[in-house]
N, C-alpha and C positions, 0 to 999 in steps of 0.2 A: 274124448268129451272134455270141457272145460270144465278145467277141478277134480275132476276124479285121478287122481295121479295111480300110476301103475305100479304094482306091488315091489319092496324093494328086496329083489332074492339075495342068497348069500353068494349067487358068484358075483353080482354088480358090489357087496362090499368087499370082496376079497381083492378084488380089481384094482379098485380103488375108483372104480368110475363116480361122476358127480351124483345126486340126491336127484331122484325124476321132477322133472319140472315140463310144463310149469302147473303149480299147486294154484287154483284161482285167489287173484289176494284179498278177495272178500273174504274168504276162509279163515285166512292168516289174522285178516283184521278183527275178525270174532274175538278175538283171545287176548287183542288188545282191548277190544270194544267193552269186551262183558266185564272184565276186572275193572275197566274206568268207572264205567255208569256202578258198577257194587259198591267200590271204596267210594266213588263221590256222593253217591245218594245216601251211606252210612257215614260218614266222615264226621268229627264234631265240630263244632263250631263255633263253641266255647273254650274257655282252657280246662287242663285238664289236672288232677294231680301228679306229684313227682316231679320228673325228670323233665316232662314236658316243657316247663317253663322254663326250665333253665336252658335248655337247650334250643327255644325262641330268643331269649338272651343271649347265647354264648353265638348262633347265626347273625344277629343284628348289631354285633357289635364282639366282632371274632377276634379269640384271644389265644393264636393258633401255638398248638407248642405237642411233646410227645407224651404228657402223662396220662394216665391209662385212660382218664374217663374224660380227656381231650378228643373229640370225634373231627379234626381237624379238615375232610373232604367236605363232608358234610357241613360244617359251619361255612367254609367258602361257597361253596350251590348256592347254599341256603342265601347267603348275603347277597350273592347275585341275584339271586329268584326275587327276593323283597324286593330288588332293584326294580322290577318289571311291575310290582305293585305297591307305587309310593303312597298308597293311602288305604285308608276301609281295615280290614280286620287282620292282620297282622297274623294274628294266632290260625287262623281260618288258612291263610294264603298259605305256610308253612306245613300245615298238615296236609295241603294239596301237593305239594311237593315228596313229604314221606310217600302219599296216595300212589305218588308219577311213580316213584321208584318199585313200589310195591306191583304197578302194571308192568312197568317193565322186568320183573323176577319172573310173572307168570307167562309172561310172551315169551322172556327168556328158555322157563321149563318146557314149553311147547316147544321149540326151535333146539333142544336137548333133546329130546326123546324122538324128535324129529330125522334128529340125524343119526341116531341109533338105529332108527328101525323103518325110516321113510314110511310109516302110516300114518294119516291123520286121526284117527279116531284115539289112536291109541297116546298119542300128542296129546291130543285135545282133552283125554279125560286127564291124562299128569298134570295138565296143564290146570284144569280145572278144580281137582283135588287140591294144586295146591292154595287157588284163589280163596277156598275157602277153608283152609288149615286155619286153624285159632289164632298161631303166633303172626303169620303174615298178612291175615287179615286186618288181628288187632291193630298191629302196628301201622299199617296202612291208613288209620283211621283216626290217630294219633300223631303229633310230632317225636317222632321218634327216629335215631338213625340206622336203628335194624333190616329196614325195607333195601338203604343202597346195599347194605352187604349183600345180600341175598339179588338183587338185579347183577352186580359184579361179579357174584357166585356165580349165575347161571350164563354170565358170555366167555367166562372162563373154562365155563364147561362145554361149552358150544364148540368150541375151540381147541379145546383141547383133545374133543369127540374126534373134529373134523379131523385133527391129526392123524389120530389113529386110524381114519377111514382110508383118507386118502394118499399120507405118506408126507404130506408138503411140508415140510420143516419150517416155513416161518409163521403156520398156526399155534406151533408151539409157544413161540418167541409173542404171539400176541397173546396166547392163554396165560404165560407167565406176567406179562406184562399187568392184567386185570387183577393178579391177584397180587402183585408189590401195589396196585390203589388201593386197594382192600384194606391194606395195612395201613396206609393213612387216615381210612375211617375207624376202623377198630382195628386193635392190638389180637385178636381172637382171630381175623382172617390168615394172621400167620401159619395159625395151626395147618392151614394146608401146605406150606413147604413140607412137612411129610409126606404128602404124598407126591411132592414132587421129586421127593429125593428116592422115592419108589419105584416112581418112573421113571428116575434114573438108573436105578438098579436094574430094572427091568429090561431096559434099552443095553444095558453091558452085557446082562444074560444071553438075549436074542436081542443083537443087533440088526441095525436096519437099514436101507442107506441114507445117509447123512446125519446119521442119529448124533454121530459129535459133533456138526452143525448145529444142529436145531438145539441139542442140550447147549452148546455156548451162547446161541442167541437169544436162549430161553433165561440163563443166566443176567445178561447183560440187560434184556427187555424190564426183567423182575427188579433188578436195581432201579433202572428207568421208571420204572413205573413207583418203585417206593420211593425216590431220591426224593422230594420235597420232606416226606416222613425223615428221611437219614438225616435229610440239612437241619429241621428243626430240633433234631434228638440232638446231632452233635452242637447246636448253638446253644440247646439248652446242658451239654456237657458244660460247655467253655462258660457258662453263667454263674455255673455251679463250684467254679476254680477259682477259689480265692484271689481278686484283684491285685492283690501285693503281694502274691507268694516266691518265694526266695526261689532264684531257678532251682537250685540245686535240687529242691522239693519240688517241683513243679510238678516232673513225672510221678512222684506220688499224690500228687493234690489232683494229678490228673485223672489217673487210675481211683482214687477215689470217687470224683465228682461222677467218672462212669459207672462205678458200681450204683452208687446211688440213682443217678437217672435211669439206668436199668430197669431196677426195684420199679422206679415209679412209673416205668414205663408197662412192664407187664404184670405189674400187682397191686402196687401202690398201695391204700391203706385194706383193701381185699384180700392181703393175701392170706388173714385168717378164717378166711371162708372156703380157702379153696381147701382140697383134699386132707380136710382136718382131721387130726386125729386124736383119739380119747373121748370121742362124742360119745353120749350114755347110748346102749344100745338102742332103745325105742327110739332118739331122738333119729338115729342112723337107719335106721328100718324107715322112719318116716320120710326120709329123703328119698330110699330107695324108691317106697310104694310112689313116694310123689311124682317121680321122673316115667314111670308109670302111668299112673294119670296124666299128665299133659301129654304124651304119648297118646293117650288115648282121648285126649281133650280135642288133639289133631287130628286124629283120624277118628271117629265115632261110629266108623260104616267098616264095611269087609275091606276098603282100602290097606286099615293097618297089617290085617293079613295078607292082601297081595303084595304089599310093599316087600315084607317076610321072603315071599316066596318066591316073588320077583327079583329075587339078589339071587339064588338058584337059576331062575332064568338068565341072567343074565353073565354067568359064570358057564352057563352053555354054549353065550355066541364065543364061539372060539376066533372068529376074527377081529374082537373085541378087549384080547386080554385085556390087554395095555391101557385102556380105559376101567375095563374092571377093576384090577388094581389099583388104580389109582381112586376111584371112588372106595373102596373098602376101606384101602389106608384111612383119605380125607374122614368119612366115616366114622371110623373106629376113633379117631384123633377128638373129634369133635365130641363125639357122644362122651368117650372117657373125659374130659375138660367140663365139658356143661354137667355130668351124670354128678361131678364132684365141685362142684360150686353151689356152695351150701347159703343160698341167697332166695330171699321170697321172691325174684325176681327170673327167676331158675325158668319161667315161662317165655324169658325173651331170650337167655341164652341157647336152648333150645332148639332155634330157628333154624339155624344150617342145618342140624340133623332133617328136623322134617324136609326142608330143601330138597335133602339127598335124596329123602326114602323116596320121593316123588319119582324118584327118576324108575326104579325097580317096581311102583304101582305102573307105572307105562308099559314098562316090559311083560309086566304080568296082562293086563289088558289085550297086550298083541299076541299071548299065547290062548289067552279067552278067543281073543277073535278068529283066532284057526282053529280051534274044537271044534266038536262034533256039534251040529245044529242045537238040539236043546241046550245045551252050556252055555252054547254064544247069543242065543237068542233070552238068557236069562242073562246073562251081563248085559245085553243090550238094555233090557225093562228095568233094569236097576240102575243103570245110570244116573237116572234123574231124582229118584229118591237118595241115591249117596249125595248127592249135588245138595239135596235140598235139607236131608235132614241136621246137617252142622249149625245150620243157620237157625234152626227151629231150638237145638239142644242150646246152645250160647244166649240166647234170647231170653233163655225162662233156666238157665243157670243159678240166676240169685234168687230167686223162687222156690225152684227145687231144695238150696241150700238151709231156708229156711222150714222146710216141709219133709226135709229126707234126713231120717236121725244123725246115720251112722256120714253120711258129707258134713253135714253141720259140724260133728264132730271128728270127722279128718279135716277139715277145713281152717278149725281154730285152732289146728295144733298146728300151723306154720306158727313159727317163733316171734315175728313179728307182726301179725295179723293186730292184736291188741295196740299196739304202737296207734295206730292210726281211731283205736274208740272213741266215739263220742265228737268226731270230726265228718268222717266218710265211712260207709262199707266199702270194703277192699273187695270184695264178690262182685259186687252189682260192679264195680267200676273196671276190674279183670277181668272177667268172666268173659260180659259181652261186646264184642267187638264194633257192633253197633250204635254211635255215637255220636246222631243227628240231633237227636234231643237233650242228651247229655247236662244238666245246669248245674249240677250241684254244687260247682268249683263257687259259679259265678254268684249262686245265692248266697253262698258262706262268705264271700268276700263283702258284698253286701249288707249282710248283719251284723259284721264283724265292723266296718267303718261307717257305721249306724250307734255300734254298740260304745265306739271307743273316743274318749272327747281327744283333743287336741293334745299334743306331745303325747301321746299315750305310750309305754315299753308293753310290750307283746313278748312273751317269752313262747318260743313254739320249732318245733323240728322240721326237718327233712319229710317223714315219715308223716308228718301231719300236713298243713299249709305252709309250712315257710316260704317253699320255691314259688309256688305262683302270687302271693303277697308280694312279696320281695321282688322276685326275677319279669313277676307279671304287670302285676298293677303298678308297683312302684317305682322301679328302672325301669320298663317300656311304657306306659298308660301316664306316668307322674301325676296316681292319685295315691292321696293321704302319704304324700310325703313325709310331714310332721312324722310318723309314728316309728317309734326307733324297735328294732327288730332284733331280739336279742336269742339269736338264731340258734341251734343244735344239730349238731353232723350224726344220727344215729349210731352207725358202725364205729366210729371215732372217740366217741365221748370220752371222756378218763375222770376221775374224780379230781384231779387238777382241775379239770376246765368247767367240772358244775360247779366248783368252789368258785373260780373267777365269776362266772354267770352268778350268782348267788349273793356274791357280794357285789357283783352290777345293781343287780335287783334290793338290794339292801340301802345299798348311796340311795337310791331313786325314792323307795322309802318315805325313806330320813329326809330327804329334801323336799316331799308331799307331792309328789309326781305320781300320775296315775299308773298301774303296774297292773299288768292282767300275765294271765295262762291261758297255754290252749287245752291245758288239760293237766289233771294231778294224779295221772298215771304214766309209765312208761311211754316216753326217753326222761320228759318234764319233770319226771317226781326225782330224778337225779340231783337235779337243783334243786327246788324245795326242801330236797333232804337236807340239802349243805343249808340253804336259809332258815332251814327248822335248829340248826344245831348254834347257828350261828345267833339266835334270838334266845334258846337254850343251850350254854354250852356244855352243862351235865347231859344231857340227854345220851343215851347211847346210840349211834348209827342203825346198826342189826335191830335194835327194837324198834326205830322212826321205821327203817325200810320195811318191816315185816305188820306195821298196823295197818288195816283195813282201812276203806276210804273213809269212810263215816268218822271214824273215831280219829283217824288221821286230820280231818275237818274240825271235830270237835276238838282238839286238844292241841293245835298248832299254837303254837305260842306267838300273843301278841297280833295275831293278823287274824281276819274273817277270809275266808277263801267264799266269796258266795259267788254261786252260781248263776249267771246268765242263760237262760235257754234261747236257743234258736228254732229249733224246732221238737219239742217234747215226743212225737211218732217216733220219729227217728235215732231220738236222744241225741242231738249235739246241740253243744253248749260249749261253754268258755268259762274261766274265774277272776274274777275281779279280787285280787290282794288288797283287801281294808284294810288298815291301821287301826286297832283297837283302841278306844280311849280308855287314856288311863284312869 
């Protein structure tokens, strides 16, 4: 019968014989179909905050090179993609492309589990599960370049399946291949050369035939596929080597410029977030539970337990070691790396783990569907409600968060949640992945270039609006150019550089230029603290940092911080820096 493909037992995989075909490609195209029409009917369409904007910036005008939060594949696409739409919404067109890649990860998990276990059902539900996972969702719906990793992830896996199935040694050499691209989008796709070096192990243990074939070809593919990554790392070496350096020092100027590009290649100004240590213990408990939750943000159905149990199954198929291992490794590398990067953004790092478990919810799936009738006839009925309740839970997230004590209060103890007050909720804007309606970026831009006259300075972060002001409206849009943007990197700041800012904001002043805030709390009050000291210079630091807003308002010396509202429901607003007459 067309479509119905025939079960795939364990002597056709021991064999190594092909995957029963043919599977109807209407079937096939389902899985492409249903993740298109989801991510593009939820998609925004406005911009958004963060990263997003900068990263429509950094596609539209590629600035390719290896430091860490350089996503170098992704800005070439991208620049191409805008090519094919030379007009209309720029920010819209970009996040259909995050979209594409985000379909092709889920067609990819299909065509994984596919070739694990040749059933469709049991495809089709991993496949499914991962469509509507949070982090792949979200990101699908967003400019973001987390979706190519995870479409790369999963033809890597495909591939690297097929290997194992059939024996063919230059599947390998292409599985290796996806995963040196990988590494030109992000520095994190590395972490899987463990499990290639597992695989290697694994092939010296129980050799195979042509296994030191396919390992050399898998070598050379991996370089291939990263080499534009290696050309741009070492040109940014030789950038980095002093112009006039005296040969004799050369090899040291050299060896240094590498260390350094290294640093900035896999850590860059992050790397005190990763595996830190002397965190207060609740601070480190909170990281723990959190990794937990989005865990469970992901999976919100008995998936996260099949996935569990599914690494069990999957440690069964004995004609699968060599895959198994190597997903474990991959796995394990991942989960330790994202478990310990101690970042409010710990939801997009994330990703690859969910990726994987997908693959072990499939396997469990196809153990459900050989059960006894009642078992398999209750996984059947439940399909649809797993499918559907993610989408219900992310939808009424920032609802809940507002109504549910003990979330409200895990939820303000991320460390940087505050950063962003009196601008955006960070809930409503993570939470849900659904982002047709989206405006709040665009309103705030709106009342912001409503509120601010001509030459205006903005002092404002990372964490609040800088990137989409700046990276959005003002480099791509070139509106309210005039207004000069006196920016703040969060993770970065040092009391050097709110002193520089603070005395920027001082000239400005003194010369009767207008001077606003996006806010007189955390990153912003860094500076004002330096401009409070600077207008008082007795004043003590630790006592400015530690007053309360109100009395921090009433007692500023020399300036009115009065507020502008935007929207009083919501509370955002802005400060306009008066000059007090004398």
């Amino acid at each position: 019968m067309i479509g119905m493909p025939r079960r795939l037992t364990a002597g056709d995989i021991r064999s190594g014989l092909p995957l029963p075909v043919p599977f109807a490609p209407a079937i096939h195209a389902v899985f492409f179909i249903a993740p298109a029409l989801l991510y593009f009917l939820t998609a925004a369409r406005d911009p958004g905050w963060g990263d997003a904007a900068m990263i429509v910036s950094q596609a539209s005008n590629p600035d390719l090179g290896s430091w860490v939060d350089t996503h170098s594949l992704f800005d070439l696409l991208g620049f191409l993609w805008l090519r094919l739409f030379p007009a209309g919404n720029v920010f819209f067109h970009l996040v259909l492309l995050s979209a594409l890649f985000g379909v092709l990860a889920v067609y990819g998990m299909f065509q994984v589990v596919l070739e694990l276990t040749g059933e469709l059902i049991s495809a089709g539900f991993a496949a499914l599960v991962l469509m509507v996972s949070h982090s792949l969702w979200w990101h699908s719906t967003m400019v973001e370049v987390y979706t190519l990793n995870s479409a790369i992830m999963t033809a890597m896996l495909v591939f690297l399946f097929r290997y194992d199935r059939t024996g063919a040694w230059p599947y390998l050499g292409i599985s290796a291949f996806f995963c040196g691209l990988g590494i030109t989008n992000h520095v994190l796709m590395g972490l899987f050369l463990f499990a290639y070096v597992a695989l290697a192990i694994f092939l010296a243990v129980r050799p195979r035939p042509k296994a030191g074939k396919a390992i050399g070809l898998a070598i050379l593919f991996l370089i291939a596929g990263a080499g534009f990554y290696i050309f741009l790392f070492f040109r940014d070496v030789s950038r980095a080597v002093p112009a006039h350096a005296a040969p004799a020092a050369w090899m040291r100027d050299f060896w240094a410029a590498f260390r350094s590009t290294l640093s900035d290649a896999t850590v860059g100004h992050f790397g005190s977030h990763m595996f830190s240590r002397g965190l207060p213990a609740r601070l480190m408990a909170f990281w723990r539970i959190n990794y937990a939750f989005l865990l469970f943000c992901n999976f919100p159905t008995p998936a996260l337990a099949m996935g569990i149990t599914g690494i069990w199954a999957f440690w069964k198929m004995r004609s699968s070691r060599l895959s198994f291992f190597f997903f474990v490794t991959a796995m394990a590398a991942q989960a330790v790396w994202s478990s310990n990067y101690f970042v409010w953004d710990m939801y997009a790092f994330i990703q690859p783990v969910c990726v994987l478990l997908c693959i072990p919810v499939g396997l469990c799936a196809r153990r459900l569907l050989q059960s006894p009738r009642a078992l398999r006839t209750a996984f059947l009925v439940l399909i649809v409600p797993m499918i559907a309740f993610p989408p219900f839970l992310y939808s009424r997230m920032s609802s809940f968060y507002r109504s549910v004590g003990f979330l409200h209060r895990f939820l303000d103890t991320y460390p940087t949640k505050a950063f962003a007050a009196h601008t955006y909720e960070p809930v409503e804007y993570v939470a849900n992945p659904i982002k047709r309606a989206y405006d709040k970026v665009e309103l705030y831009a709106r009342a912001l270039f409503a509120a601010l006259p001509p030459n205006s300075h903005f002092l404002d972060s990372d964490a609040r609006a800088d990137y989409p002001l700046r990276y959005y409206y003002q480099e791509r849009l070139h509106e309210r150019t005039d207004i000069i943007y006196n920016s703040l990197w969060s993770p970065a700041i040092t009391e050097h550089d709110a002193r520089s800012e603070a005395l920027q904001l001082k000239h400005a002043l003194d010369r009767g230029e207008p001077v606003f805030a996006a806010s007189i709390e955390m990153p912003e009050r860094l500076v004002l603290d330096q401009l409070f000291l600077l207008n008082d210079p007795g004043a003590d630091l630790e006592f400015v940092r530690e007053m309360p807003a109100q009395e921090y308002v009433e007692r500023f010396p020399g300036i009115d911080l009065q507020r502008i509202v935007f929207s009083e429901p919501d509370e955002i607003w802005i400060y306009r820096l008066a000059p007090r007459p004398h």
